[in-house]
NUKEVEX-486573 format. One record per residue (C-alpha): residue number from 0; residue in three letters; x, y negated, z. Coordinates in pm, 1 decimal. Example, Ala and Ser with C-alpha at 12.3 -4.5 7.8 and 13.67 -1.06 7.14 Angstrom:
    k    r         u         v         w
    0  ALA    1230.0     450.0     780.0
    1  SER    1367.0     106.0     714.0
***
This chain:
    k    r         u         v         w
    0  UNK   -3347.9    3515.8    1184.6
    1  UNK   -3064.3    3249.6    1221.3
    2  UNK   -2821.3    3547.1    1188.4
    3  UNK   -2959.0    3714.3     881.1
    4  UNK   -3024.0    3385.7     715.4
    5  UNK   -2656.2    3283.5     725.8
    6  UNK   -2775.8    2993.0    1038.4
    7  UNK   -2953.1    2799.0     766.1
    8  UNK   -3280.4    2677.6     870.5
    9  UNK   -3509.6    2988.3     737.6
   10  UNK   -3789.7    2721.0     632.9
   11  UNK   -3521.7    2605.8     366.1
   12  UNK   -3482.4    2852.7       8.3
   13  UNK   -3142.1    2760.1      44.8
   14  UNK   -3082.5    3023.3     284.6
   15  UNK   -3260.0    3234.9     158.0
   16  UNK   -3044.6    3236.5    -123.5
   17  UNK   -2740.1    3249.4      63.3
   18  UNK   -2846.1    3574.2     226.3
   19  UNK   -2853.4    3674.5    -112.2
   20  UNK   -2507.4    3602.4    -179.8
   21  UNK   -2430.8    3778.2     130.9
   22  UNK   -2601.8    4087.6      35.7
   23  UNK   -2455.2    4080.3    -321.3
   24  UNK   -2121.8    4053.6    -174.2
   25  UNK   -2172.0    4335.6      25.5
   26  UNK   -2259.2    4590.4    -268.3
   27  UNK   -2023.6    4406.4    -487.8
   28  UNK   -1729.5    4501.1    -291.2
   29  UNK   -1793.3    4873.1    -214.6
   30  UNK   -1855.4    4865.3    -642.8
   31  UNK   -1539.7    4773.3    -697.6
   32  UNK   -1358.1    4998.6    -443.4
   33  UNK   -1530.2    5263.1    -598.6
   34  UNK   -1423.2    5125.1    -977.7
   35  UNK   -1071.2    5129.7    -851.9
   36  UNK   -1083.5    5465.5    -729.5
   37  UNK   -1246.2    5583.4   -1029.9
   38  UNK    -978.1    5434.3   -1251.2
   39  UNK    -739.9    5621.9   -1033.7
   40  UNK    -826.2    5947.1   -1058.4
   41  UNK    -904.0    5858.0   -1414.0
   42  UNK    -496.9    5849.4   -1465.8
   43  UNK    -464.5    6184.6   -1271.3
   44  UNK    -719.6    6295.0   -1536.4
   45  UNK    -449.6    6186.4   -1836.9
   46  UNK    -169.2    6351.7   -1704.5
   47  UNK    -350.0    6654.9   -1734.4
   48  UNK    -291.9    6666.1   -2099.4
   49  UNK     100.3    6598.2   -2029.5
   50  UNK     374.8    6830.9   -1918.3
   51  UNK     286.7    6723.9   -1517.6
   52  UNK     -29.0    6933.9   -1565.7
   53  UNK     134.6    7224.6   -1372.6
   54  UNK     225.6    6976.0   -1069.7
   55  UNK    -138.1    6867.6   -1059.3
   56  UNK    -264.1    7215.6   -1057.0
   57  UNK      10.9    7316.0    -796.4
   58  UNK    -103.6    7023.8    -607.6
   59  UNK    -482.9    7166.6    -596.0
   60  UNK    -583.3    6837.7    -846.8
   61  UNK    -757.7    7053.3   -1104.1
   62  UNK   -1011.3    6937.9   -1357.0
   63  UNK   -1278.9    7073.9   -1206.0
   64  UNK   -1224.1    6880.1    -901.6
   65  UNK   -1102.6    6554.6   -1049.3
   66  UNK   -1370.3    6502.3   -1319.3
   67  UNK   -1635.2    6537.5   -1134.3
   68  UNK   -1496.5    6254.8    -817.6
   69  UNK   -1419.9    6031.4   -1141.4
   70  UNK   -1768.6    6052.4   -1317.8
   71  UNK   -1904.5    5996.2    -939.2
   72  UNK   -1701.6    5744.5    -867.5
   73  UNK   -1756.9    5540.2   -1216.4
   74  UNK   -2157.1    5583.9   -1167.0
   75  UNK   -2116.9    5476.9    -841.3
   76  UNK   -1967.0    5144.2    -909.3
   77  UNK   -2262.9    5081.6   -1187.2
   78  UNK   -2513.3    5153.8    -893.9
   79  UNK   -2353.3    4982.2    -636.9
   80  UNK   -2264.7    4667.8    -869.2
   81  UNK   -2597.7    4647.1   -1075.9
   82  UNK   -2766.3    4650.8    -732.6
   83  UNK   -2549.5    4325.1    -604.7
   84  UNK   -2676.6    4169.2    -900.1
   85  UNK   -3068.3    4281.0    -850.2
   86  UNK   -3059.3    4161.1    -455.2
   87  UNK   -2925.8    3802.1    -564.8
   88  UNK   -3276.7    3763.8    -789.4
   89  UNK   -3467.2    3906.2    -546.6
   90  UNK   -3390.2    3666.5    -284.5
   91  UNK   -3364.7    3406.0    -533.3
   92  UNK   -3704.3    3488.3    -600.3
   93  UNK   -3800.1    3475.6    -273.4
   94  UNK   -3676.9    3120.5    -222.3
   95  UNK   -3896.2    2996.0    -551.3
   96  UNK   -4167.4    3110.9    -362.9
   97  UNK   -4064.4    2987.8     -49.3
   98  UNK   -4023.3    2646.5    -239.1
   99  UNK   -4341.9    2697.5    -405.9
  100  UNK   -4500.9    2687.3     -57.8
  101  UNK   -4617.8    3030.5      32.8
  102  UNK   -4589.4    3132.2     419.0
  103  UNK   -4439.3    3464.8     569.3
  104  UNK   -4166.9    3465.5     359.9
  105  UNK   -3896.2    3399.0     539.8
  106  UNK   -4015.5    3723.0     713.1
  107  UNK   -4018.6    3919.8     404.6
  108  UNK   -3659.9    3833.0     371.8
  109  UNK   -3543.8    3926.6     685.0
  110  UNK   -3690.8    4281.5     629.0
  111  UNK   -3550.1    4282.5     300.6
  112  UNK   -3205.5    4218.2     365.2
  113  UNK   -3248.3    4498.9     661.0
  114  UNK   -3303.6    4747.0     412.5
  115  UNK   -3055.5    4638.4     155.3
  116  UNK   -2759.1    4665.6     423.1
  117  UNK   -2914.3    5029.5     543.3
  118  UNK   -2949.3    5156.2     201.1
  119  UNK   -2586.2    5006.0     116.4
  120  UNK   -2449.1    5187.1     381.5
  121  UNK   -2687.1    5517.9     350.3
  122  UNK   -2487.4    5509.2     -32.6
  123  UNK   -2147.1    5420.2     106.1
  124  UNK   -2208.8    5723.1     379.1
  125  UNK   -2316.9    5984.2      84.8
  126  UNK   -2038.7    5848.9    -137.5
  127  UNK   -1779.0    5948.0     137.2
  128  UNK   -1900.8    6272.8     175.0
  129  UNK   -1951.3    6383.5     -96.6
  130  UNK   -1565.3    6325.2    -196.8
  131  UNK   -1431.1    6487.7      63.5
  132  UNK   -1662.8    6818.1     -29.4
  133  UNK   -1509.2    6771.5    -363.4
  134  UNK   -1155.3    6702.7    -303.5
  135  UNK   -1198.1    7049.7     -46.5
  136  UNK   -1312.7    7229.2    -380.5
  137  UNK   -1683.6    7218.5    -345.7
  138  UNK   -1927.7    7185.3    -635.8
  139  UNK   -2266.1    7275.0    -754.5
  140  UNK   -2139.6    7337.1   -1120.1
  141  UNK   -2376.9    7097.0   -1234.9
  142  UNK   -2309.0    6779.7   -1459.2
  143  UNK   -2303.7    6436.5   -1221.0
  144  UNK   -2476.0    6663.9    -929.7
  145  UNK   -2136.8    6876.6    -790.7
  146  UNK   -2183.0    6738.4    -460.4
  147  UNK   -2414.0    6908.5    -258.7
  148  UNK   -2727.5    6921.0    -242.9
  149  UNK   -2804.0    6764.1      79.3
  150  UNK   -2646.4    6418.7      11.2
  151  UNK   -2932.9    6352.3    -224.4
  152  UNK   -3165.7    6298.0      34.1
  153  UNK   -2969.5    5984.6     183.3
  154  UNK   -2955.9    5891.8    -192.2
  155  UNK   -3321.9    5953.2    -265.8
  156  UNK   -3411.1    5734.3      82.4
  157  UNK   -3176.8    5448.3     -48.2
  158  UNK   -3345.3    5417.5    -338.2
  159  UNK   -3663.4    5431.5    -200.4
  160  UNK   -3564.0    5119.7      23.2
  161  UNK   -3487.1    4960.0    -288.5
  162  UNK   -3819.0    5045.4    -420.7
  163  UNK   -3988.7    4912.2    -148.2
  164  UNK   -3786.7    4580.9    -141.3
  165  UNK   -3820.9    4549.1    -514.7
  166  UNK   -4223.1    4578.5    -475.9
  167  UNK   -4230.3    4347.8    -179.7
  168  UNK   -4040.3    4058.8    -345.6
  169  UNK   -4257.4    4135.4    -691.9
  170  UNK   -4566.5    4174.8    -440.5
  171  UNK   -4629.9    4461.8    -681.7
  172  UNK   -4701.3    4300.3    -957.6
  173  UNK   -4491.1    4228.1   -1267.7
  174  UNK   -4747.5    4089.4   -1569.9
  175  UNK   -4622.6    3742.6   -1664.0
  176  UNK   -4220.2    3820.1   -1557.0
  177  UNK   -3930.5    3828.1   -1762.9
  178  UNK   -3801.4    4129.0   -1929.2
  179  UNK   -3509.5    4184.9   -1694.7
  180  UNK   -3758.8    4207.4   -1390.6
  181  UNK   -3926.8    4491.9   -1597.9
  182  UNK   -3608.6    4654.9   -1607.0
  183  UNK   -3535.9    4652.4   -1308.9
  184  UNK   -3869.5    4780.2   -1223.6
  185  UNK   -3846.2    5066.6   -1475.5
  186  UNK   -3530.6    5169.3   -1381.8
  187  UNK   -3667.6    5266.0   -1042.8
  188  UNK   -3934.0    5485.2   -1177.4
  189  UNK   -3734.7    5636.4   -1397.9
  190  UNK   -3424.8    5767.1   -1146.1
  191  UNK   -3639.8    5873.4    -898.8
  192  UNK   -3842.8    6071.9   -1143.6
  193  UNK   -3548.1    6189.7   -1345.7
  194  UNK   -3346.4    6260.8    -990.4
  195  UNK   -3614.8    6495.0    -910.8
  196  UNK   -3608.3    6665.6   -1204.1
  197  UNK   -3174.1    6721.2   -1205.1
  198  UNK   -3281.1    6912.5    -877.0
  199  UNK   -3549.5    7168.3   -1093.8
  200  UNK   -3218.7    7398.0   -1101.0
  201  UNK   -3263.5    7438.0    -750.0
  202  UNK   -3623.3    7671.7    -800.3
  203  UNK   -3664.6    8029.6    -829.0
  204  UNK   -3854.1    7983.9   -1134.0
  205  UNK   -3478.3    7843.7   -1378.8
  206  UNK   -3292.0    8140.2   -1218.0
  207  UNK   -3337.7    8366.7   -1494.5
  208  UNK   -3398.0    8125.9   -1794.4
  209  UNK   -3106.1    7972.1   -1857.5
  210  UNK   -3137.7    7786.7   -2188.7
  211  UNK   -3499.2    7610.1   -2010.5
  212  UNK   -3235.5    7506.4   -1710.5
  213  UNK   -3051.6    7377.9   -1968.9
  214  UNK   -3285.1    7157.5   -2188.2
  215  UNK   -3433.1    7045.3   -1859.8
  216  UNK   -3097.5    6945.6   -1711.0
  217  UNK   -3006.7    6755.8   -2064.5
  218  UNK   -3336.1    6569.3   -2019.4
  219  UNK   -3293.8    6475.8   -1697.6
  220  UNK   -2963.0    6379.2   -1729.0
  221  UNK   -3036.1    6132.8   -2002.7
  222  UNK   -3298.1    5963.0   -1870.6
  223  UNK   -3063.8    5908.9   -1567.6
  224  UNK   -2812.8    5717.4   -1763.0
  225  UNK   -3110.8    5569.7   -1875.4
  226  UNK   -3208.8    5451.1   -1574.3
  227  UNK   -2854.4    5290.9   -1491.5
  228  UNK   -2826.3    5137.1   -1824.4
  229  UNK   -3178.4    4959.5   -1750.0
  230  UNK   -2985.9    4837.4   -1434.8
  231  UNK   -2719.4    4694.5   -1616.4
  232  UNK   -2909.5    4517.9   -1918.7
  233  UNK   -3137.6    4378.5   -1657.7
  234  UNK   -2858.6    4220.4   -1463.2
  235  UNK   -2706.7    4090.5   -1834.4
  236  UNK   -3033.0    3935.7   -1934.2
  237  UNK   -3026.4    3728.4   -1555.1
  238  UNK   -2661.4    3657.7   -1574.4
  239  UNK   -2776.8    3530.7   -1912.6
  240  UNK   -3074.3    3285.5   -1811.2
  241  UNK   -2823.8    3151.9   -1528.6
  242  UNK   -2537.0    3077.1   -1776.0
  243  UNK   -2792.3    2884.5   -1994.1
  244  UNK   -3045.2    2748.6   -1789.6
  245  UNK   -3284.7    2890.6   -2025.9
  246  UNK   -3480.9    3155.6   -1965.3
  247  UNK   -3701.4    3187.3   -2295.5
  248  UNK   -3546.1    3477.8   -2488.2
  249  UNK   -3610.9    3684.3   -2139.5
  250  UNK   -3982.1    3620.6   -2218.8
  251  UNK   -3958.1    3686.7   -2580.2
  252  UNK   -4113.5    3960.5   -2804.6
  253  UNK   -3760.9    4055.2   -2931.0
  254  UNK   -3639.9    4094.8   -2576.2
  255  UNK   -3962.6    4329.5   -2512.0
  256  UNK   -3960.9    4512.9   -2801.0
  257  UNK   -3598.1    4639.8   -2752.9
  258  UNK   -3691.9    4709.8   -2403.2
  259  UNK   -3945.0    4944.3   -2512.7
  260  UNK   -3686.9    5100.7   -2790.5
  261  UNK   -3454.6    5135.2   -2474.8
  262  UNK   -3684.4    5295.5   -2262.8
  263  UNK   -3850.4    5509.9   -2530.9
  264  UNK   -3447.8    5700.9   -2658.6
  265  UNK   -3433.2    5720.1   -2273.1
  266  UNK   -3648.6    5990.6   -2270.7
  267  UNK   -3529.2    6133.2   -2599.7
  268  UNK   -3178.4    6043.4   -2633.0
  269  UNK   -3048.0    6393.9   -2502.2
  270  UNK   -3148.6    6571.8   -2774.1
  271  UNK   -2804.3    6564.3   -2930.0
  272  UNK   -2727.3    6724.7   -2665.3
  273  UNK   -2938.3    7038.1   -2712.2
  274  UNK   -2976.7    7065.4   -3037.1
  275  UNK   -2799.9    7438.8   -3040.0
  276  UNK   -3026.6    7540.7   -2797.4
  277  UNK   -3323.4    7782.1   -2960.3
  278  UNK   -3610.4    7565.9   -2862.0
  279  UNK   -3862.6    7434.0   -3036.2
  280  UNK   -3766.9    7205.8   -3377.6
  281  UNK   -4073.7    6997.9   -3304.0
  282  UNK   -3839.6    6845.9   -2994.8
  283  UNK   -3515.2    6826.3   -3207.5
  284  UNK   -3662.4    6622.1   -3484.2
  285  UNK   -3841.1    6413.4   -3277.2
  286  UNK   -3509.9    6331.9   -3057.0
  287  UNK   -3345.1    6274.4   -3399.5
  288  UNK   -3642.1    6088.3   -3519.0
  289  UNK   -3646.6    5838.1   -3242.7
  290  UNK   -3268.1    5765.7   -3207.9
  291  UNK   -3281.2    5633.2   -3525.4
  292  UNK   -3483.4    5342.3   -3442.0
  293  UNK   -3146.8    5230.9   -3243.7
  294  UNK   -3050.1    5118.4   -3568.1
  295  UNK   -3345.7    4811.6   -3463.1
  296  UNK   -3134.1    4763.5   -3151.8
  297  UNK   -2810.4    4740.3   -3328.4
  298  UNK   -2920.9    4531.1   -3621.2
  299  UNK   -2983.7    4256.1   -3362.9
  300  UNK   -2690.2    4345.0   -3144.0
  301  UNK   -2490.9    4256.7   -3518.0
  302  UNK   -2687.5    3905.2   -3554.5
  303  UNK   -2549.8    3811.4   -3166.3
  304  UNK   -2174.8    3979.6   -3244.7
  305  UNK   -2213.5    3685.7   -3584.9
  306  UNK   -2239.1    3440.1   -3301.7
  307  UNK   -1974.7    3550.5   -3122.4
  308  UNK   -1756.5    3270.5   -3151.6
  309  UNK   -1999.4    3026.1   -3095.9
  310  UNK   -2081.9    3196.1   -2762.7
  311  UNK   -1712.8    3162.6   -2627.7
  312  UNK   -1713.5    2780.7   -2781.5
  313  UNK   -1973.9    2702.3   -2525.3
  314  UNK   -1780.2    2930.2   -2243.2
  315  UNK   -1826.2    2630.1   -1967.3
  316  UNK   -1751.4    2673.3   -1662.1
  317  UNK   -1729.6    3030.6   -1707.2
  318  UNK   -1451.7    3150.2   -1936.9
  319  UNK   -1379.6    3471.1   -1772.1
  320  UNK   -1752.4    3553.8   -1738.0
  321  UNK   -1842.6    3473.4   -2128.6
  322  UNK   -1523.5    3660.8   -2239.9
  323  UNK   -1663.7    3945.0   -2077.2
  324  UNK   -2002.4    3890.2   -2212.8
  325  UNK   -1830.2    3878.8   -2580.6
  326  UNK   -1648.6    4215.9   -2515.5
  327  UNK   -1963.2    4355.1   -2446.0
  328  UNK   -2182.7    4260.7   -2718.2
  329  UNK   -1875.4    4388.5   -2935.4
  330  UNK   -1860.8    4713.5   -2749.4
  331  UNK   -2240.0    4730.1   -2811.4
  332  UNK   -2227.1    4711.7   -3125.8
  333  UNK   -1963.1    5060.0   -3178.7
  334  UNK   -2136.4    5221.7   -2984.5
  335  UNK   -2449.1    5206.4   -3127.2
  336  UNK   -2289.3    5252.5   -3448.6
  337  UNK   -2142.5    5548.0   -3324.6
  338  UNK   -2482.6    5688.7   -3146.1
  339  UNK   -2665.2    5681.8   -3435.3
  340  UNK   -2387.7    5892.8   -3646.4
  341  UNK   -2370.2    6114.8   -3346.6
  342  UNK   -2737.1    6217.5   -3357.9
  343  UNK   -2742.7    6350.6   -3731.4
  344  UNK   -2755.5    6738.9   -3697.9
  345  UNK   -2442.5    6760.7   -3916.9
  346  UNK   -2241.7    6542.8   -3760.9
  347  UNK   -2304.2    6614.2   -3415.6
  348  UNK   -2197.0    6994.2   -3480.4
  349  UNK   -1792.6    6877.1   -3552.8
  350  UNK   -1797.2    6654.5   -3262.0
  351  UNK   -2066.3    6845.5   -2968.3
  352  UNK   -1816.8    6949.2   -2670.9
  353  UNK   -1482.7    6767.2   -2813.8
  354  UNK   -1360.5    6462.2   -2661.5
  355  UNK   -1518.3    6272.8   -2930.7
  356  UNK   -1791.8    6294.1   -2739.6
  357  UNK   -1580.9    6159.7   -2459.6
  358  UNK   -1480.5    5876.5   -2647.1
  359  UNK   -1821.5    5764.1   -2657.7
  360  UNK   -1946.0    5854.2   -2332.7
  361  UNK   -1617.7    5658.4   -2206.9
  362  UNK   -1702.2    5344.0   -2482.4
  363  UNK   -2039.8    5281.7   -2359.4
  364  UNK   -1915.7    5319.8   -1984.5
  365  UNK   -1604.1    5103.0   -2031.7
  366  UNK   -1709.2    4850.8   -2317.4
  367  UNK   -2082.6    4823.2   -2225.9
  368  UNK   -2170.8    4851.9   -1852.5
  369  UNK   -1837.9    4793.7   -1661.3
  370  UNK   -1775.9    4471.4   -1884.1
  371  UNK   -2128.4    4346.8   -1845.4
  372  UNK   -2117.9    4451.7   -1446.8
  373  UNK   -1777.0    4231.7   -1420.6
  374  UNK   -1925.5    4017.7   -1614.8
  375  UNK   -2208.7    3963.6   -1311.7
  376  UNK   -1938.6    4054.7   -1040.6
  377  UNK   -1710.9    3758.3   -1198.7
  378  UNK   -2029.9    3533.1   -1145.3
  379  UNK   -2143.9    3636.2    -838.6
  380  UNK   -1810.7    3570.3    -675.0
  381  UNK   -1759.4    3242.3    -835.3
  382  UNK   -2102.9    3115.8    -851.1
  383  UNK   -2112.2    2799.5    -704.2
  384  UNK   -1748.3    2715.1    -765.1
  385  UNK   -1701.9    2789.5   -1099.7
  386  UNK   -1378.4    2871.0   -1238.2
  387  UNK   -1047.7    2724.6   -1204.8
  388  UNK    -809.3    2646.7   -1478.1
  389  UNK    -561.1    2911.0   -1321.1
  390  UNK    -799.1    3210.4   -1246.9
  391  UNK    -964.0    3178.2   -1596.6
  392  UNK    -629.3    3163.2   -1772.3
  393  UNK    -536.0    3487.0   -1562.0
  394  UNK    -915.8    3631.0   -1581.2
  395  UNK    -907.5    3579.3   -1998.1
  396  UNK    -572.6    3772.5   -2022.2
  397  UNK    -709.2    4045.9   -1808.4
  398  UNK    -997.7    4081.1   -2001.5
  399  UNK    -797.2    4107.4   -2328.7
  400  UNK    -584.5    4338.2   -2196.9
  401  UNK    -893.8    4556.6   -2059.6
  402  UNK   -1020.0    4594.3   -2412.5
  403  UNK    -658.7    4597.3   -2606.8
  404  UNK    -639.5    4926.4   -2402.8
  405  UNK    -978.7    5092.1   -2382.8
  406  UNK    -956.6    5014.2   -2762.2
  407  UNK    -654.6    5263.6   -2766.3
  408  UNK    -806.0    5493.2   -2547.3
  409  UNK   -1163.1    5496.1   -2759.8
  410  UNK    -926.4    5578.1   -3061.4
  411  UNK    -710.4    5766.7   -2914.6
  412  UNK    -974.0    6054.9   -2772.8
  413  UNK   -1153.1    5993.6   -3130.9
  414  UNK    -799.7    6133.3   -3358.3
  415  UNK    -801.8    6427.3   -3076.2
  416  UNK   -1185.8    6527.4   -3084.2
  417  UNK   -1283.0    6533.7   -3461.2
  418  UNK   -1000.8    6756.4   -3555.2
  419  UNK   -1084.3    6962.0   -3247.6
  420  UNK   -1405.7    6963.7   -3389.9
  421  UNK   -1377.5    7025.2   -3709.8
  422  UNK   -1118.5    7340.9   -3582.2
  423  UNK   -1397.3    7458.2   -3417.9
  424  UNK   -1643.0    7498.2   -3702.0
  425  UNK   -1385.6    7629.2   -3951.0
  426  UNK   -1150.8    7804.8   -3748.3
  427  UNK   -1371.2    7922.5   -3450.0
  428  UNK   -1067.1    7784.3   -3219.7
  429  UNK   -1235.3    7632.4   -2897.9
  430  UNK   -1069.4    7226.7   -2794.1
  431  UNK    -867.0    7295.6   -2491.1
  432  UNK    -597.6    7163.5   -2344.8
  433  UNK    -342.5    7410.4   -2542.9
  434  UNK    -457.3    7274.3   -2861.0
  435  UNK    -425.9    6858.0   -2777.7
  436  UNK    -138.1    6714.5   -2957.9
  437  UNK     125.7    6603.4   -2788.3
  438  UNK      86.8    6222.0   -2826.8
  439  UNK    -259.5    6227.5   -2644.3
  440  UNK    -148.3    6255.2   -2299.1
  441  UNK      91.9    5948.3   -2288.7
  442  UNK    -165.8    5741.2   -2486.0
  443  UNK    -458.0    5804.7   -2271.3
  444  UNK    -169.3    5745.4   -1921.0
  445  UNK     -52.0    5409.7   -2115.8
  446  UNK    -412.3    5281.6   -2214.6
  447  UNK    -491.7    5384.3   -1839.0
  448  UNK    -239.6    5195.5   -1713.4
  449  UNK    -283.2    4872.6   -1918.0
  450  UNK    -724.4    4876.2   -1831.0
  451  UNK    -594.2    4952.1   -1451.3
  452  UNK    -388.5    4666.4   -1451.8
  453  UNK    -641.8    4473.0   -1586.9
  454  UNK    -918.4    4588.9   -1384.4
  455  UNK    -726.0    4509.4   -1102.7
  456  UNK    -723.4    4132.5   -1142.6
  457  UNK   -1073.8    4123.2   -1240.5
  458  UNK   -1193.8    4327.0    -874.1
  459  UNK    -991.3    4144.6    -668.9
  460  UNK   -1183.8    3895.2    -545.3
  461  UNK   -1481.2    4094.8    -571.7
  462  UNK   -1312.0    4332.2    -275.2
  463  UNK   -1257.6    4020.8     -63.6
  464  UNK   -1567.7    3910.5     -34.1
  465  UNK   -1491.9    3562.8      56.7
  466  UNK   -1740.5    3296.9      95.1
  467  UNK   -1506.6    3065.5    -124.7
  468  UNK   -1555.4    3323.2    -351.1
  469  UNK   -1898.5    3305.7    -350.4
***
């Protein structure tokens, strides 16, 4: 027990927490390995719409192998970092009720922190693997599942550890908790169902109905990201009550109610998605139907983006953390702006398949759930210490930087996929790589460049793992 517990007396929360820190520091690390790797083969990506496209393809980097270990890569730092963030409440939570005076739970602890490192590792494991099958050409064909098959079961079992540590700690019960704890909770319902469900391609019974695979396979796939971004807000709305000390807007009916709006478009959000396939219009106008209450969602995410400044006047002792928190309110904010134009039928036929959508898909990754995840990271590793006068300076400029050039890159992929888009409607000319003006390639390598950079200073200390980092 000494061991696990850091050689703090387990009868004392404090090391209980301190595991905590050690377990977050674990997962934090391997997230931002795999951020920087993602970022990586991100800039490969870019100089595929360059000149050096015929190097990469000599070179055996093709698109169809470097998209898919970028997209894996990127989800895998959101899993990896919203779960550093989740184990630091949970053993938090099991030192208020060590402190509170129950019994046994140092034990629960122990276990706890067992299965965190195994299912860390059974991720890391999977991770590896299922790179090297992709780098050697391997792939399923099938959006955020190329990797085969197999590896999902160590995923699956991972994620059933954290199931099983998440009910322990919660002793299965979560009436009378905030609304982070909820979703965290859902979130784990939600990707094991959904996971299941990515794998229905795998039966007989799809072989020979193709547009069924693919409505199931859109559904699944965006209640997945639904599940992640669940990870993610949960770990902003904790990061949130820490920063303030105040935990009362967790509890709220606001906070609930666009909880349930979150939960409910994550079941119905990938009908833009689908709406050329011939099924039924009952299922189209109800996806179109219900991603219009975002427009709740965003009318509050504009009241917090008016407060903005007031936000970073009360930074504390936390400037790099709160700038990141301001980015990603802002980010919020476009992109829900932008989801809610993208689900009208009209619209979403000049942009479906262009790298509009991209710039979207890559605003909400980028400006929403890596900010708000180095956002947590920045805290986790300074949590205790706070942040000097150097590192925030430093920090601040990264995170200007970071958003100066995702800013470009949002724009940039915008001016490329609407006229693509509109080409394609009117013209009947299909967006590839041929028809990309000339201009994109070096903006998207220069953007990618200037967020690397950036991303770079934010991770490092997050990769050493430190304890005066902690």
């Amino acid at each position: 027990m000494e061991t696990a517990l850091h050689g703090v007396s387990a009868a004392d929360p404090a090391a209980l927490v301190e595991t905590g820190r050690r377990v977050a520091r674990g997962y934090l690390s391997m997230a931002a390995v795999q951020l920087l790797v993602g970022i990586a083969i991100g800039l490969a990506i870019a100089l595929h719409y360059t000149p050096l496209t015929t190097v990469l393809e000599h070179a055996g980097l093709h698109l169809t192998v470097l998209r898919p270990l970028h997209t894996g890569a990127t989800i895998g730092w959101i899993f990896f970092a919203g779960m550093a963030m989740v184990h630091r409440w949970m053993f938090q939570h099991l030192a208020d009720r060590l402190a509170a005076g129950e019994s046994d739970v140092a034990r629960i602890a122990l276990g706890v922190a067992r299965r965190a490192d195994l299912q860390r590792w059974l991720w890391a494991s999977a991770a590896g693997i299922a790179g090297i099958a992709l780098l050697g050409g391997y792939s399923t064909g099938r959006e955020y599942f190329e990797y085969p098959p197999v590896l999902s079961i160590p995923i699956a079992v991972g994620w059933l550890l954290y199931a099983f540590n998440f009910a322990v700690v919660t002793r299965f019960r979560l009436r009378g908790m905030p609304v982070y704890a909820w979703m965290w909770g859902t979130s784990v319902f939600l990707f094991l169902w959904t996971f299941a469900e990515a794998h229905a391609w795998m039966l007989d019974v799809l072989a020979d109905r193709p547009v069924r695979d693919l409505a199931i396979q859109w559904q699944a796939y965006g209640s997945f990201v639904g599940s992640f971004n669940l990870l993610v807000y949960g770990s902003v709305s904790w990061l949130g009550t820490q920063l303030s000390g105040d935990d009362r807007y967790s509890r709220s009916n606001m906070a609930f109610l666009l909880f349930l709006l979150g939960v409910l478009n994550s079941f119905t959000n990938y009908g833009h998605h689908t709406y050329h396939l011939p099924q039924s219009e009952l299922v189209k106008w109800v996806a179109f139907a219900i991603s219009m209450t975002e427009a709740i969602i965003l009318m509050r995410v504009m009241w917090d983006c008016a407060g903005l400044g007031k936000k970073w006047a009360g930074r504390g002792r936390f400037p790099i953390v709160n700038a990141l928190l301001v980015a990603t309110t802002a980010w919020t904010g476009v992109q829900l702006t932008l989801a809610i134009l993208y689900s009208v039928p009209g619209l979403n036929t000049l942009i479906h398949g262009t790298l509009a959508v991209v710039a979207h898909s890559m605003g909400s990754l980028i400006g929403i759930d890596t900010m708000a995840l180095l956002a947590a990271g920045a805290w986790l590793t300074r949590e205790t210490l706070g942040e000097s006068l150097g590192v925030a300076r430093a920090g601040v400029r990264a995170v200007v930087a970071l958003n100066a050039g995702l800013a470009v890159l949002w724009l940039g992929l915008l001016g490329a996929g609407i006229p693509a888009g509109v080409r394609l409607v009117t013209q009947g000319v299909l967006p590839w790589a041929g028809t990309f003006p000339t201009w994109l390639g070096p903006v998207l390598m220069g953007a990618g460049l200037v967020m690397g950079g950036a991303v770079v200073v934010l991770v490092a200390p997050m990769v050493v793992r430190s304890s005066r980092a902690a």
